[in-house]
C-alpha positions in Angstrom: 65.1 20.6 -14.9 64.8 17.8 -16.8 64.9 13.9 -15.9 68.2 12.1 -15.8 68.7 9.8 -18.0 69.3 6.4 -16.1 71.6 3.8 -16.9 72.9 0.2 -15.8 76.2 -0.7 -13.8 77.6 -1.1 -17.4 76.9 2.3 -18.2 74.2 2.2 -20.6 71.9 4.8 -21.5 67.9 3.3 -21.0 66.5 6.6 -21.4 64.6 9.2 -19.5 63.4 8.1 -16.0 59.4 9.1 -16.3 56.7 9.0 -13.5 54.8 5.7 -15.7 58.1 4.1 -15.2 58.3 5.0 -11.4 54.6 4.0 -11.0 55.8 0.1 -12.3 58.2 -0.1 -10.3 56.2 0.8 -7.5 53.0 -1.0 -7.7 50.8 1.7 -7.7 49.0 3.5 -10.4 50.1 6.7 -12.0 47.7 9.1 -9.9 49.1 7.5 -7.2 52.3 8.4 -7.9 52.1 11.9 -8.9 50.2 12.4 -5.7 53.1 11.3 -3.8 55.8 13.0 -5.9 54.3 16.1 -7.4 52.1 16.9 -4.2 48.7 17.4 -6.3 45.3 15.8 -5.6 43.0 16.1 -2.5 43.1 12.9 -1.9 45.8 11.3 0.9 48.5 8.1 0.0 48.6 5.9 2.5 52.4 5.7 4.4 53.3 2.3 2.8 52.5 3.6 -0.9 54.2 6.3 -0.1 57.5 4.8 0.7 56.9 2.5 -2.2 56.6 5.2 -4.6 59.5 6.9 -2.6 61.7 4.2 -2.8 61.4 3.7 -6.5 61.7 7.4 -7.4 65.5 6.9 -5.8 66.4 3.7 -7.5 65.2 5.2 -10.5 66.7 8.2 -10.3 63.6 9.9 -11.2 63.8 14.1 -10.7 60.4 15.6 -10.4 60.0 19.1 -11.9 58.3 22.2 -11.7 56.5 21.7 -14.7 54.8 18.2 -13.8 54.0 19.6 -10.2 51.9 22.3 -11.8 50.3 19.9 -14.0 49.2 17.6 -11.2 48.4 20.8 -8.8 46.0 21.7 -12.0 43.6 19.1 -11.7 40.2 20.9 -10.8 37.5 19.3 -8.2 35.2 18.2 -10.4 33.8 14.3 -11.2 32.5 13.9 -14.6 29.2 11.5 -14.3 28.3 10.7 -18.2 24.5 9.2 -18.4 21.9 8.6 -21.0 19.3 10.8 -19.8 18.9 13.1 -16.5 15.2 12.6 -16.7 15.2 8.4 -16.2 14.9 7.7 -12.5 17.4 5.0 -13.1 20.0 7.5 -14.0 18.9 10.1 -11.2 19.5 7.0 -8.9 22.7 6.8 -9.5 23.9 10.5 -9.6 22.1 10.7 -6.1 24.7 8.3 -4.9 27.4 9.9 -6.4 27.1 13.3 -5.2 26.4 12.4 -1.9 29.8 10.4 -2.1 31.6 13.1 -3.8 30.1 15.6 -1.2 32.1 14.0 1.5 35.3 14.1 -0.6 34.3 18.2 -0.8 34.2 16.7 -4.9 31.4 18.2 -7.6 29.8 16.2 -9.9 28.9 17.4 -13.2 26.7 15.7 -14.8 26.6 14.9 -19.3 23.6 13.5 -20.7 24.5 11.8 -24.1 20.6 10.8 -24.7 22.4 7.2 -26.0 24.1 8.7 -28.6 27.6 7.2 -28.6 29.4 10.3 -30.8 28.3 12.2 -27.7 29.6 10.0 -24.9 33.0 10.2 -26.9 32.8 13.9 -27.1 32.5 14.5 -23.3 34.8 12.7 -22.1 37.4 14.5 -24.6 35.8 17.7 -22.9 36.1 16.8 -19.5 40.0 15.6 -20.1 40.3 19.3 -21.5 39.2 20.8 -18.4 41.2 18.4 -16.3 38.6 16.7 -14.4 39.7 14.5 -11.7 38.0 11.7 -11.9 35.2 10.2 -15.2 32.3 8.2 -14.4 30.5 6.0 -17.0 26.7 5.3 -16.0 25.2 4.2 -19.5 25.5 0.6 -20.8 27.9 0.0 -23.7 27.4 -0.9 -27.1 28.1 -4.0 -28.9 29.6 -1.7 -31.9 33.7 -2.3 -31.7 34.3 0.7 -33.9 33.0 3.0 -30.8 34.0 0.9 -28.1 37.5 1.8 -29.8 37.5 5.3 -30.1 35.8 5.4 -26.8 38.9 3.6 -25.3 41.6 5.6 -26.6 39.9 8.8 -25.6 39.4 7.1 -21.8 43.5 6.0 -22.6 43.9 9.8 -23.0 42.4 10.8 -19.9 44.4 8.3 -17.7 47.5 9.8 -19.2 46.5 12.4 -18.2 46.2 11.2 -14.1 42.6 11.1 -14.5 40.6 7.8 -13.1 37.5 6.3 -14.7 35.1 3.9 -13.0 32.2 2.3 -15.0 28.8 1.6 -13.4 28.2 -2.1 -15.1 30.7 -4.3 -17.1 32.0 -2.2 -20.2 35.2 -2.9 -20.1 36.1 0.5 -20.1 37.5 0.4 -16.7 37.1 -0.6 -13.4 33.6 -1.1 -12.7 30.7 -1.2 -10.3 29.1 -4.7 -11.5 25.6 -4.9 -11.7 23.8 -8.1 -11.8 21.6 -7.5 -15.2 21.4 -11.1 -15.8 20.8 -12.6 -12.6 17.7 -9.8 -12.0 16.1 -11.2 -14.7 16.6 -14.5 -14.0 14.9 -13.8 -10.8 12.1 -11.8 -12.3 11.6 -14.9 -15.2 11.9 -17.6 -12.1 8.6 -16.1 -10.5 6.5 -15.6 -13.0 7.1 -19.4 -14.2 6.1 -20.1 -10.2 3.0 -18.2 -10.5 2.0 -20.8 -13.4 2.8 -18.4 -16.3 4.0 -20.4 -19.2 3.6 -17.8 -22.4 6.0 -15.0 -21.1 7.2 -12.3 -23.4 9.7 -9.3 -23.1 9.7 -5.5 -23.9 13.0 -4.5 -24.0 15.3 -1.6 -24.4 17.4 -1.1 -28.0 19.2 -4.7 -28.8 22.5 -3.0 -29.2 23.1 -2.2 -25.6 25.0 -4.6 -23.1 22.6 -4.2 -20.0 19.9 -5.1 -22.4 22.0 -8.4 -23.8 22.4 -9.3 -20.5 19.4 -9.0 -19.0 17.7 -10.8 -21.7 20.1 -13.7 -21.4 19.3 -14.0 -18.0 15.4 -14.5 -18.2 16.4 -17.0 -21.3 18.6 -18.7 -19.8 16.6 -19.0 -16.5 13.5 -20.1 -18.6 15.6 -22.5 -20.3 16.7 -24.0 -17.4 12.8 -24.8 -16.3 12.2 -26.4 -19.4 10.2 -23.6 -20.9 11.3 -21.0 -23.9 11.9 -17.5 -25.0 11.5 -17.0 -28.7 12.5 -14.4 -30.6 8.8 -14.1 -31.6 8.0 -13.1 -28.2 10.4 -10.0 -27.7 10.0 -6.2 -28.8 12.9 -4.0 -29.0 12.1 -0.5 -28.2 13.3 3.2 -27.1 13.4 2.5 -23.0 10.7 5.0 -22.8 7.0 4.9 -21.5 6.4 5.3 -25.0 8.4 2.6 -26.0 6.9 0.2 -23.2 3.7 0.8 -24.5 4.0 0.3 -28.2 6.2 -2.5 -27.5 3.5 -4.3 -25.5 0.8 -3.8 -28.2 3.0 -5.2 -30.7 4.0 -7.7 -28.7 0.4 -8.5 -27.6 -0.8 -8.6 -31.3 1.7 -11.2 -32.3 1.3 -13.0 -29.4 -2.2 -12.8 -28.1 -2.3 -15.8 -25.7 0.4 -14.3 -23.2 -0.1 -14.3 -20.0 2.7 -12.3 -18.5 5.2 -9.4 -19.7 8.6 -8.8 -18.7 9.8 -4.8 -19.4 13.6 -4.6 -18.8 13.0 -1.2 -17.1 10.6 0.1 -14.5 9.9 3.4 -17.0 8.9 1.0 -20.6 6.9 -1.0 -17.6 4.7 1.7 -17.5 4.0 2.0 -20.6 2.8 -1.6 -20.6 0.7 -1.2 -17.8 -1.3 1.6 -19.8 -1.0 -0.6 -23.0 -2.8 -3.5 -21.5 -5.1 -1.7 -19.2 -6.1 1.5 -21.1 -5.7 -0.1 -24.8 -6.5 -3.4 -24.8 -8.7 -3.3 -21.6 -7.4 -6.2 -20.3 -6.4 -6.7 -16.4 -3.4 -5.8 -14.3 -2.9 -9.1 -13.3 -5.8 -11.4 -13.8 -4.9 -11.3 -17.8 -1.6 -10.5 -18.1 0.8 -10.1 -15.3 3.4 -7.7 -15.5 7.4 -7.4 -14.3 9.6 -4.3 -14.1 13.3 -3.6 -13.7 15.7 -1.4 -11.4 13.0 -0.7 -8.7 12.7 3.1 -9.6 10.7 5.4 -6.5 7.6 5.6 -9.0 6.9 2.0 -9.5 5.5 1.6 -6.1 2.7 4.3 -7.2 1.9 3.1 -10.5 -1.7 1.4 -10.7 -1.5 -1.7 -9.8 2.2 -1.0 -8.2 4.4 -2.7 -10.2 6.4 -6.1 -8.9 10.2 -5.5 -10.3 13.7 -6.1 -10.0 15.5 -3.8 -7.9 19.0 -2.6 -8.1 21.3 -0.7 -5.3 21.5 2.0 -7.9 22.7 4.8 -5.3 24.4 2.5 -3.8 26.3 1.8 -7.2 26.6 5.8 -7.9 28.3 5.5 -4.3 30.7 2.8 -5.0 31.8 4.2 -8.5 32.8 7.3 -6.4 34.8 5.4 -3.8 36.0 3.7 -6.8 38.6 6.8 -8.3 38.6 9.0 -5.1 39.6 6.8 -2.5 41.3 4.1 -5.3 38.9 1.4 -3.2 39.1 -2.5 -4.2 38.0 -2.7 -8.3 37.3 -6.6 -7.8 34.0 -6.8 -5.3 31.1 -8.8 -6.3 28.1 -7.5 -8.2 25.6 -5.5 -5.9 22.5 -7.9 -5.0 19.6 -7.6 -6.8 16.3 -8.3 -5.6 12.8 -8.9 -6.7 10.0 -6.8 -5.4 6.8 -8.5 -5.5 3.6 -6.3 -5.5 0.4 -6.6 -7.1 1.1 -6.1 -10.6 1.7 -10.3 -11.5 -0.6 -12.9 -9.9 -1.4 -16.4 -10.9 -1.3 -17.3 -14.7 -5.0 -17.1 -15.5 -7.0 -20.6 -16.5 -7.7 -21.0 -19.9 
């Protein structure tokens, strides 16, 4: 059967009555309502929502059918989690914290690696809107390219329509998010090494076009800034947030700059790489030469050689929240997790020359 067609007192037709329209008119999103009116989901609406969304279904006039209750019965079990790469710890952080919070929803994670290539990212989310997943989780940072960010939106815009929910793990503006303080690690990270006496700090860091990467740069500029010391351009390398990466990174950056005394990586996996740049290439030591700072407090960088002082981030703890996020509709506007910085014995004093 389909929807009336409501009208005012005057008798004036304003169209079909849908479930978006009864969702406004409620308050609530339009998961929610579905959930109340067309019985599907496996999640429970709390008694007030309930009668909200009741209430406006009547004033409305909305009809559900059998149709839509079908649909919303249709939605499968699964929780898309869309990451860079499976094989970064960062990443596996997460997804850790996400499955064990799906678990207790009796949810499955599946799990997409795009290997940061955008056209991917937008291809599995159209996928997993095809096989009506229940839920979308983004893990990798955005890009600053507008023309993706677009299509990336309309394809999320899709899935919504569709009564899916989407969560991001850092700002994207791609949906509620899990904020991550990218900016205020490295400020923390930058802070320390200017305590310990270093004065000629440089950066490897991940590809330039990706937020976390903008933002965690800005943070150790801005915190070096705010010292009275400097970040040139001259003293950061861009590269693949690899081991590889890390380590040709660092002997470029060494070779420009030779008289540095520490090196900021903007992840714990391109810190390696620097450790083994300095220490096996150039010979130098781990920290009486060059001092060296990680990022996101992966389980390996307290058994790298020497272990490696870094920023750490809840990262199952974010994979956790994300889930809570578009399974149990929890509060989108917390503050950013805490970051903190782990000091261990790869920085030091700045040496005296």
């Amino acid at each position: 059967m389909a929807n009336p067609r409501s009208t005012t007192r005057a008798g004036r037709s304003t169209g079909a009555v849908t479930l978006q329209r009864v969702a406004e008119h409620a308050g609530v999103s339009i998961a929610t309502a579905s959930r109340v009116l067309h019985g599907g989901g496996s999640r429970t609406v709390g008694e007030e929502l309930r009668r909200r969304v009741e209430s406006a279904a009547r004033e409305l006039g909305y009809v559900s059918n059998a149709p839509a209750q079908a649909l919303a019965r249709s939605a499968t079990s699964v929780v898309g989690l869309i990451v860079h790469d499976v094989a970064d710890p960062y990443f596996a952080a997460i997804a850790a914290g996400a499955m064990r919070a799906a678990r207790r929803q009796r949810l499955m994670i599946m799990i997409a690696a795009t290997f940061r290539d955008p056209e991917l990212e937008i291809e599995y989310v159209r996928s997993l809107r095809a096989q009506r997943a229940r839920a979308l989780l983004l893990a990798g940072s955005g890009t600053d390219d507008r023309s993706l960010t677009d299509r990336l939106a309309a394809e999320l815009a899709g899935f919504r329509e569709d009564g899916g929910r989407v969560a991001c793990i850092g700002e994207r503006g791609a949906g509620p998010a899990v904020p991550l303080d990218h900016a205020g690690g490295a400020a923390r990270a930058a802070t320390e090494l200017w305590r310990l006496g270093h004065r000629r700090i440089g950066v490897v860091a991940g590809p330039a076009e990706l937020l976390t990467v903008q933002q965690r740069l800005a943070g150790a500029r801005q915190a070096l800034a705010q010292l009275g010391g400097e970040l040139p351009d001259s003293r950061v390398v861009f590269a693949d947030f690899t081991r590889a990466g890390g380590r040709e990174a660092a002997l470029e950056l060494l070779a420009r700059e030779p008289g540095l005394t520490a090196v900021l990586a903007l992840n714990d996996v391109m810190a390696a790489g620097v450790l083994a740049a300095v220490q096996d290439d150039l010979g130098r030591a781990v920290p009486g030469d060059v001092s060296v700072v990680g990022f996101d407090d992966v389980p390996f960088a307290v058994d790298l050689r020497p272990a490696l002082t870094t920023v750490r981030l809840p990262l199952e703890e974010a994979g956790e929240r994300a889930v809570q996020l578009v399974v149990e509709e929890a509060p989108a506007d917390r503050p950013p997790l805490g970051v903190s910085l782990v000091v261990r014995d790869s920085t030091g004093p700045a040496p005296q020359r």
